[in-house]
N, C-alpha and C positions, 0 to 999 in steps of 0.2 A: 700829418701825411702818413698813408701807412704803406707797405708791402706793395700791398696790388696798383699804387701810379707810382710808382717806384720805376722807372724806364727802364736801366742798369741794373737793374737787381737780378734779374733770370731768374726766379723760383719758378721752384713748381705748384699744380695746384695745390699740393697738403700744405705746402709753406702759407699758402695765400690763406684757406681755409682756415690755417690757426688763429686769424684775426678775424675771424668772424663768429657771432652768439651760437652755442651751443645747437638751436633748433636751426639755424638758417646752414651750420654746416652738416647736419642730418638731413637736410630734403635735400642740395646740392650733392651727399653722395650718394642720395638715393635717384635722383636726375641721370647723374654721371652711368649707373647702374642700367638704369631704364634704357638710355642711348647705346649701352656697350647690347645689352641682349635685345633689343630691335634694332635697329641700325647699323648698315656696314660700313661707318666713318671712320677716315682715319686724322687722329687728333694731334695738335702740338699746342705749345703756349703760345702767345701771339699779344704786341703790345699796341694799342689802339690809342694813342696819347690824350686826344681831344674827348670822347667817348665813354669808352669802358677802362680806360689802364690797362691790366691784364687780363689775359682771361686765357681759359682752354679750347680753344677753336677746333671743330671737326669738321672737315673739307667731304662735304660731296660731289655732286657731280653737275659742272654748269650746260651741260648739256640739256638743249629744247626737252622740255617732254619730263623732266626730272624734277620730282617735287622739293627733297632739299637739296639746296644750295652748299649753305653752311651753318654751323650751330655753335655759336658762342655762353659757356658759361663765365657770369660775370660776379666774380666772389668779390663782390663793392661789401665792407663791413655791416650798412648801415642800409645795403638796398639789393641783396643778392637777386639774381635774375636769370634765366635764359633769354636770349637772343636765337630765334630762327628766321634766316634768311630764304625764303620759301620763292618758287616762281610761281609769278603772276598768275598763268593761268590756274595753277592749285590752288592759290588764295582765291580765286572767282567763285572756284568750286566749292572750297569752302563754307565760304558765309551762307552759303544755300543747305548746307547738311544737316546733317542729325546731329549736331554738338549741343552743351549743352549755352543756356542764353550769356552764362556768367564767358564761357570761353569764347563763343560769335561777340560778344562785345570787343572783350582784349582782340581779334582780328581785327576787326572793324576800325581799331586804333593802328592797325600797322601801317609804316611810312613804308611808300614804293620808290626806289631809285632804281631809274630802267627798267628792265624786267625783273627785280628782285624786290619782293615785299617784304621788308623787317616787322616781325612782330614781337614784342618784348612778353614774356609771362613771368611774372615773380617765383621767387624758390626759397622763402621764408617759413615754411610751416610744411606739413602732411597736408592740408588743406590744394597749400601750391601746387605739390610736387600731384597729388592726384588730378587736378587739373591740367600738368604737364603733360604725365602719361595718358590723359585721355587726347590730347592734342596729336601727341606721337604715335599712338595706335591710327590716328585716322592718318597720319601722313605715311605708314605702309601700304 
């Protein structure tokens, strides 16, 4: 059991990150980076028990019409990730866009609860995190 489902523990992300492989904590702070200079979210730690453990959650706006919601990174040691909680209607729009096939796939897998589409993208590699930021460009 490490850090990040640790309920009671309260770290922060760096604490969480020290437990995870050298490459999967370089695309998560290069993620982190991406979301601070596009995105005007603002972020806290947040503990998801059943889920993700912990993670750094950045709250946008659940107002009709607003494409993110929320954006969870999840520093799991052995399966790091983003979580965007995108509205519905943006996800329709989506899968119809100019992305590329590798990223319309990962939408295509998002789970919808209500109006809110979870898409999960990986943040293990420069691989990931360039697929992240091309996700994040189009959600401006």
């Amino acid at each position: 059991m490490g850090l990040w489902n640790e309920q009671f523990a309260n770290p922060d992300l760096d604490a969480l990150l020290n437990e995870v492989p050298q490459e999967s904590r370089d695309a998560m702070t290069r993620v982190r980076q991406t979301l601070a200079d596009r995105l005007d979210l603002r972020g806290g730690m947040q503990f998801y028990a059943f889920s993700w453990g912990w993670v750094e959650e950045f709250l946008g706006s659940d107002e009709p019409g607003t494409h993110v919601e929320r954006i969870c990174l999840v520093p799991e040691p052995e399966r790091c990730r983003v979580v965007f909680g995108i509205g519905r209607h943006c996800f329709e729009e989506m899968t119809r866009g100019e992305l590329s096939r590798g990223l319309q796939a990962s939408i295509r897998e998002g789970v919808c609860v209500g109006r809110t589409v979870w898409i999960e993208l990986a943040a293990r590699s420069d691989a990931d995190v360039n697929t992240i930021e091309e996700f994040v460009v189009h959600l401006c």
